[in-house]
C-alpha positions in Angstrom: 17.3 -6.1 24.2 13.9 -5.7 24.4 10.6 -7.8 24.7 8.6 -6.8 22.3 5.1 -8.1 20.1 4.0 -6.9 16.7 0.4 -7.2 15.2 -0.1 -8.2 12.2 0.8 -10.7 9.4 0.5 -8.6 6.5 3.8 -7.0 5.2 3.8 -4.3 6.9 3.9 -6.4 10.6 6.8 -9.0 8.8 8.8 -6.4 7.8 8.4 -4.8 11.2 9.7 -7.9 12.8 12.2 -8.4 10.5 13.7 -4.7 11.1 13.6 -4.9 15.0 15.3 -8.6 15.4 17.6 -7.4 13.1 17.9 -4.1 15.8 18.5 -6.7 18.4 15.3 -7.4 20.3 13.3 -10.2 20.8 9.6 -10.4 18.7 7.0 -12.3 18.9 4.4 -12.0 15.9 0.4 -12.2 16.4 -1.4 -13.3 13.6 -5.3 -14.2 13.5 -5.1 -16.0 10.1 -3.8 -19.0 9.8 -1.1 -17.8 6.5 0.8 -15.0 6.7 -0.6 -11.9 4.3 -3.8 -13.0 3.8 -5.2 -9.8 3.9 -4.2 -6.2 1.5 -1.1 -8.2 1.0 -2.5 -10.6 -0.5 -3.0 -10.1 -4.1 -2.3 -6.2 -4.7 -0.7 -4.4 -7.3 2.5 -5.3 -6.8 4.1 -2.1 -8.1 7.0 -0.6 -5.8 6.4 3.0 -6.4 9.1 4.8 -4.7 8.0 8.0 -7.1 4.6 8.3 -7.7 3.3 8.7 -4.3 1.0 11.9 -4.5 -2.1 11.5 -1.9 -5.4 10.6 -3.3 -6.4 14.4 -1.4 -5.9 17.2 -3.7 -7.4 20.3 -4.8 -9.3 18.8 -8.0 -10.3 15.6 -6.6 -13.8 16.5 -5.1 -15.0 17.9 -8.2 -13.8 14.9 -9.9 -15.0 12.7 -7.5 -18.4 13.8 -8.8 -18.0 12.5 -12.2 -16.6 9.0 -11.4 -19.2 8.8 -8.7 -22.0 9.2 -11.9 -19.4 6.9 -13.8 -21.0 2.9 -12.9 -17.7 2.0 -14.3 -15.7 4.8 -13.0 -12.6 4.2 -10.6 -14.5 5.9 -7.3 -17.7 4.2 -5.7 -19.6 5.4 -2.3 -21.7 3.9 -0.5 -23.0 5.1 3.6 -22.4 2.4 6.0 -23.9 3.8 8.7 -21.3 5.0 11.0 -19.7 8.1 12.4 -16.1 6.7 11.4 -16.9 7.1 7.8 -18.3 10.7 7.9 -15.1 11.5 10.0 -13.1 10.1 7.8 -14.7 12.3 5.2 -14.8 15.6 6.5 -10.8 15.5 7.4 -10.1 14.5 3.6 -11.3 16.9 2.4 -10.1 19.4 4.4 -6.7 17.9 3.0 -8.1 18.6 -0.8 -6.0 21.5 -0.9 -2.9 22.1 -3.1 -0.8 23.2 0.1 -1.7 20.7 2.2 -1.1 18.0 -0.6 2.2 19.3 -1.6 3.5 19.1 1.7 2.3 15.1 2.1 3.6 14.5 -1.4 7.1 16.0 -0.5 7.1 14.0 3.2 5.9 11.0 1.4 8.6 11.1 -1.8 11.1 10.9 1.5 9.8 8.0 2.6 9.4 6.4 -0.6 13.3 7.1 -1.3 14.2 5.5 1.8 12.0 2.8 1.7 13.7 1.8 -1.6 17.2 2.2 -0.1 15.7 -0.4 3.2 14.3 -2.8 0.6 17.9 -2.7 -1.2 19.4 -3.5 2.2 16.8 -6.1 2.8 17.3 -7.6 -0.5 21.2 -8.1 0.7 20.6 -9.4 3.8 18.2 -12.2 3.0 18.6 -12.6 -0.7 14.6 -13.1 -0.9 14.4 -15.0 -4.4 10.9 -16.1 -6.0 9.1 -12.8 -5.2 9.0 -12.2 -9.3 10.8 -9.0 -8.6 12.1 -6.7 -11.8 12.7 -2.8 -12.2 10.9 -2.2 -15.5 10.4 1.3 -14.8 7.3 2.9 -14.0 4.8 4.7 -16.9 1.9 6.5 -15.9 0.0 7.1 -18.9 -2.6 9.6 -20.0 -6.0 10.0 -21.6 -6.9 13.9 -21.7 -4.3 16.0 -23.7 -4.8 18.8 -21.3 -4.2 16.8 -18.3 -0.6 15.3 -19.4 0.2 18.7 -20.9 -0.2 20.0 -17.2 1.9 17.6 -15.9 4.6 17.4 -18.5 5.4 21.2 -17.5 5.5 20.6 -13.9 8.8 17.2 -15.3 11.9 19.1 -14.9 14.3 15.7 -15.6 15.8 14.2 -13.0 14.7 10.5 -12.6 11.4 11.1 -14.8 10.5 11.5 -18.2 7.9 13.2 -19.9 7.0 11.1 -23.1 5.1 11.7 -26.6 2.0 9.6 -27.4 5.2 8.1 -30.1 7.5 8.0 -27.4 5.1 5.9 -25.0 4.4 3.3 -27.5 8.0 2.7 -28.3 9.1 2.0 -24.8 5.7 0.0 -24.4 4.5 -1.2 -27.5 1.7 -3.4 -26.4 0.0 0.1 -25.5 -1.1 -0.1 -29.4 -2.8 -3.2 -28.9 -6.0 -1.8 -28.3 -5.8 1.2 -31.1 -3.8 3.5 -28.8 -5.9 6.2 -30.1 -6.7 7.5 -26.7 -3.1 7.6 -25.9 -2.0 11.6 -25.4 1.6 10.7 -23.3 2.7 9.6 -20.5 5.5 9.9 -17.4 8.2 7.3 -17.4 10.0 6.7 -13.8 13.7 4.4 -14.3 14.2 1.7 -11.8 10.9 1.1 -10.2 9.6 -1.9 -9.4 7.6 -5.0 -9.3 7.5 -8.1 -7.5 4.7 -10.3 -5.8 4.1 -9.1 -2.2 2.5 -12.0 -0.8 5.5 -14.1 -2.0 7.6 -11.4 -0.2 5.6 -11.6 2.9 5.4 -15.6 3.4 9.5 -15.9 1.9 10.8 -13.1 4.5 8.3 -14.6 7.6 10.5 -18.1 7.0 13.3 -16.2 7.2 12.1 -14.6 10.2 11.2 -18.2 12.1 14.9 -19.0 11.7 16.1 -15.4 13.2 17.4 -16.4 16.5 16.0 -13.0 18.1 12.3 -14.0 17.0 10.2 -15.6 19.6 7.9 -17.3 16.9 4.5 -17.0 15.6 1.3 -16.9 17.6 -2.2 -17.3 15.3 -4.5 -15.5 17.8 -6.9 -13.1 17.5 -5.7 -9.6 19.9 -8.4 -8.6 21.9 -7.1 -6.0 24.0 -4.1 -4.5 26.5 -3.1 -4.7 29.8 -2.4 -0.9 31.0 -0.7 0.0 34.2 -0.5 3.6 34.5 0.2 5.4 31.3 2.0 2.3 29.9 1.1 -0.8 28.0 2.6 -4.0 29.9 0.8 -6.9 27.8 -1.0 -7.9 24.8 -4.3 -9.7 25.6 -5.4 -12.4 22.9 -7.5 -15.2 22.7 -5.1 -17.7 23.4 -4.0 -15.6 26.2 -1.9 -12.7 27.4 1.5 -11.8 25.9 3.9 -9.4 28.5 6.2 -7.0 26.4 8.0 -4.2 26.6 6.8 -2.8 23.5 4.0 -3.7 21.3 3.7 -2.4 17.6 0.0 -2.0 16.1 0.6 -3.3 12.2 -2.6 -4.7 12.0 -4.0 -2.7 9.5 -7.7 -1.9 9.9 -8.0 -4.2 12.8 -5.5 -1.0 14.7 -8.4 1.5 14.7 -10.5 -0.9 17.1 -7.5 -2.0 19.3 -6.4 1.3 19.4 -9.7 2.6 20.6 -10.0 -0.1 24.0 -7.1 2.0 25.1 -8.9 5.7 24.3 -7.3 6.2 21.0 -8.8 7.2 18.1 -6.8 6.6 14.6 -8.5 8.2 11.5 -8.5 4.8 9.3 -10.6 4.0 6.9 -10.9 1.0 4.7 -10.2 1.7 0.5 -11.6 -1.1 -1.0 -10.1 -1.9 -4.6 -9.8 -4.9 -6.7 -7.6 -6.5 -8.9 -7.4 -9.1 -11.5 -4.0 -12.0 -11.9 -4.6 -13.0 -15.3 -2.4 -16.1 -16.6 0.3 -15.1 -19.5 1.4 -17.5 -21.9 3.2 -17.7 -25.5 0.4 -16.1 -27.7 0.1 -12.9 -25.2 1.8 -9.7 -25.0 2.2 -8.4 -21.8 3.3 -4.3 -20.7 7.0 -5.0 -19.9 6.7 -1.7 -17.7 4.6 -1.4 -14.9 2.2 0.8 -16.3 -0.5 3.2 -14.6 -3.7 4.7 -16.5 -3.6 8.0 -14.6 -7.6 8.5 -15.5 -8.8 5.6 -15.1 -6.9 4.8 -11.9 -6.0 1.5 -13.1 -2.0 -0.3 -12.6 -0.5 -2.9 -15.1 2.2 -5.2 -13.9 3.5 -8.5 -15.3 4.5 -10.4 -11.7 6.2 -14.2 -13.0 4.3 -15.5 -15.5 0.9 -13.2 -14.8 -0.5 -9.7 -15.5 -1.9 -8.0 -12.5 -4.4 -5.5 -12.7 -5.1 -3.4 -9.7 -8.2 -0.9 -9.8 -10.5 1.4 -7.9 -11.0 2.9 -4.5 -14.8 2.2 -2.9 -15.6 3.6 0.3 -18.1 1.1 1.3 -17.0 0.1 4.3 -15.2 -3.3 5.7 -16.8 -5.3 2.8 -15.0 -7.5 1.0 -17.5 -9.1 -1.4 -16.4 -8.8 -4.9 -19.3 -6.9 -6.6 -19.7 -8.2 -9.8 -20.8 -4.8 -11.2 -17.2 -3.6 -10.4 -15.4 -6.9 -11.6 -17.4 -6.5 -15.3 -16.4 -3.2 -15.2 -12.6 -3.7 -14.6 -12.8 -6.8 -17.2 -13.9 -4.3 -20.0 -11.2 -1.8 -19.0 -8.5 -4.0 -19.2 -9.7 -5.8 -22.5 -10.1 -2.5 -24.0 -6.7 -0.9 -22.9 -4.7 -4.0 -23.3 -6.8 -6.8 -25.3 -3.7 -9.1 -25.5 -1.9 -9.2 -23.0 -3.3 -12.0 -20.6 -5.5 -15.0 -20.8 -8.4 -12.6 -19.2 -10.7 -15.5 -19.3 -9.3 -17.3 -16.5 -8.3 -14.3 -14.3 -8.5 -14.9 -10.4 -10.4 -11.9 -9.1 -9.7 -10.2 -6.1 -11.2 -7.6 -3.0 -8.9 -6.2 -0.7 -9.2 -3.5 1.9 -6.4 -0.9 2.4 -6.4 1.3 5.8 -5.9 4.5 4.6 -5.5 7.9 6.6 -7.1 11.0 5.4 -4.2 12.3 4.1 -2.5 9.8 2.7 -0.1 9.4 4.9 0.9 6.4 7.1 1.0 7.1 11.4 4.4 5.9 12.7 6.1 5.8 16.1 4.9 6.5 19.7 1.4 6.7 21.1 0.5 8.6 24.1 0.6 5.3 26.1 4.2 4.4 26.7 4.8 1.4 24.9 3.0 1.0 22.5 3.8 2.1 18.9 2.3 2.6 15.2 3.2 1.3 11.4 -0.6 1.5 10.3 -2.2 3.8 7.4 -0.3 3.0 4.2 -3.0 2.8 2.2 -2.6 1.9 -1.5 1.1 2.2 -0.9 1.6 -0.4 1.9 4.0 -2.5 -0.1 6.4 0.5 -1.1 6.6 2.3 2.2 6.4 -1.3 4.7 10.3 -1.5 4.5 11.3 2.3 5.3 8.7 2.4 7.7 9.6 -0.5 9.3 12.8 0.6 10.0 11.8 3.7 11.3 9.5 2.4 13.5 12.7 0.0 15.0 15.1 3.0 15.4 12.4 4.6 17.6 11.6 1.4 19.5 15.1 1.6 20.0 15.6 4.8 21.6 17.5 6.1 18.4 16.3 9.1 16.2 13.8 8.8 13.1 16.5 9.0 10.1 14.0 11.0 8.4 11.6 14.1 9.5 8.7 12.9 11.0 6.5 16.0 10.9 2.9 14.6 9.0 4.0 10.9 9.4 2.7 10.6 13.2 -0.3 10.3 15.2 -2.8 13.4 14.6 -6.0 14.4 15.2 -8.5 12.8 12.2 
């Protein structure tokens, strides 16, 4: 049994916590805010995407990226900040826009989504988590351009997904007609993915956690550093103190780039600000019963209890969490235009979150070159789906045992 500290409230660091009391050892969680997932967890998509996990990084994107950048309303925004980090950041994406390089991610990453989905099944039996609005509804990514969805459609060869008619879309999700539907050309359908409200997951498991008799408790502090003897870290230096461990797990989502570097390490993160709308459903409404993805516009539909969440767009702005109201009108006319009754869009709570995301879309997991201390950091858009396989990852290797999947693209690497 070891000592051991995670960083991080979000649900990436619960889940962490979770997996390695449950491996045995005893955990203490370090949390700056005063609530647990306060942060990307807060008020996200909420879609459990086991499937559709394909990198942002592919061969078309930076010609792409051209026309939604010239787009006000378009799904991509940039903006310099000013640092080196961010032109970095830049330079190794795009050296990952290539259809190799994104295959192999896509294939890596569709193993981790599988067994992520298998953890959160475990997880689901072990703590019978209830009010987290979950449902499988199925996944439907829909699209705009004929040409695009006919080039996708060839590449669905069965197995779990579907490729549908324009027809075929609307009768598994008839509020897509709402609007017209004329811009409808098909879509993707994905069986037994899922929804549910992260944030409810994150505070519902963290009480289940506090009564855990492995777990140490819950310390609101602020990390500020390490202690280091030799090549290994001993303790975990906060503002209400030092912690010693014998392991400590970075989870802290963009917060892991600058702890990481007081100790020499550099981790290619870089915050993908998007925003997203919980919009109140009642009787006269007619909400997507699928979770439903515009593929062009880059925009996710998901009914989570008794409201509609929207989650939209990627701006590289840096840590900047205002809500522009530039971007907010432009999501508003989106989702009034694609599905005009489905929500109460009146009263919708807007939101800002940013997501650490690696250059290739793929999270960093396990061992650092300093003994002791360990990764669960880079998830992206797809924190939520991948927290609980790579949280258990993560505790098999704190725990001397092997990865039970192939780690090859899922570890540290040069940015």
């Amino acid at each position: 049994m070891k000592q051991l500290v995670v960083i991080g409230g979000g649900v990436v660091g619960v889940t962490t916590a979770w997996a390695l009391v449950e491996a045995g050892h005893r955990v203490t969680l370090v949390e700056r805010a005063p609530e647990l997932a306060t942060g990307a967890s807060r008020a996200n998509g909420g879609q459990l995407s086991y499937r559709y996990v394909s990198p942002l990084a592919d061969a078309g994107v930076p010609l792409k990226a051209l026309g939604w950048l010239l787009d006000p309303g378009g799904p991509l925004r940039f903006k310099l900040d000013g640092t080196a980090a961010q032109w970095r950041w830049l330079a190794a994406f795009l050296a990952h826009c290539r259809g190799p390089v994104n295959r192999r991610t896509t294939e890596r990453l569709l193993e981790l989504g599988a067994f992520s989905q298998q953890c959160f099944g475990e997880l689901m039996r072990q703590t019978a988590l209830d009010a987290i609005a979950l449902r499988t509804p199925g996944k439907l990514v829909v699209y705009r351009k004929p040409d695009e969805f006919a080039r996708v459609a060839a590449r669905t060869q069965g197995g779990p997904e579907r490729a549908l008619t324009r027809d075929e879309c609307l009768a598994i999700e008839p509020s897509l007609g709402d609007g017209g539907g004329a811009w409808l050309a098909g879509g993707i359908f994905t069986a037994g993915e899922a929804v549910a409200d992260c944030h409810a997951l994150s505070v519902q498991l963290g009480e289940r956690l506090a009564a855990h008799p492995h777990f140490q408790g819950r310390l609101q502090a602020s990390a500020t550093g390490f202690v280091v003897e030799g090549d290994r870290v001993v303790a975990l230096r906060t503002d209400q103190g030092e912690l010693s461990a014998d392991g400590i797990v970075l989870a802290a989502g963009l917060q892991s780039a600058a702890l990481a570097e007081l100790v020499g390490l550099r981790l290619p993160l870089y915050p993908l600000k998007g925003y997203s709308l919980s919009a109140p459903i009642n009787g006269v409404h007619r909400p997507p019963t699928v979770s439903v993805t515009d593929f062009e516009r880059k925009t996710l539909y998901a009914r989570i209890g008794d409201q509609l969440r929207v989650a939209a767009m990627v701006d590289l702005v840096g840590e900047d969490t205002r809500i522009d109201p530039q971007r907010l009108a432009a999501l508003q006319r989106n989702v009034r235009e694609t599905f005009p009754k489905a929500a109460d869009y009146d009263h919708a709570v807007p939101w800002a979150g940013l997501r650490p995301a690696t250059p290739s879309g793929a999270p960093m997991l396990g061992a650092t070159p300093l003994r002791g201390l360990w990764l669960n950091v880079g998830h992206g858009a797809l924190g939520f789906t991948f927290s609980f396989g790579s949280a258990r990852i993560v505790a098999d290797l704190v725990s001397g045992k092997p990865s039970p999947i192939a780690l090859d693209g899922l570890q540290l690497r040069a940015a």
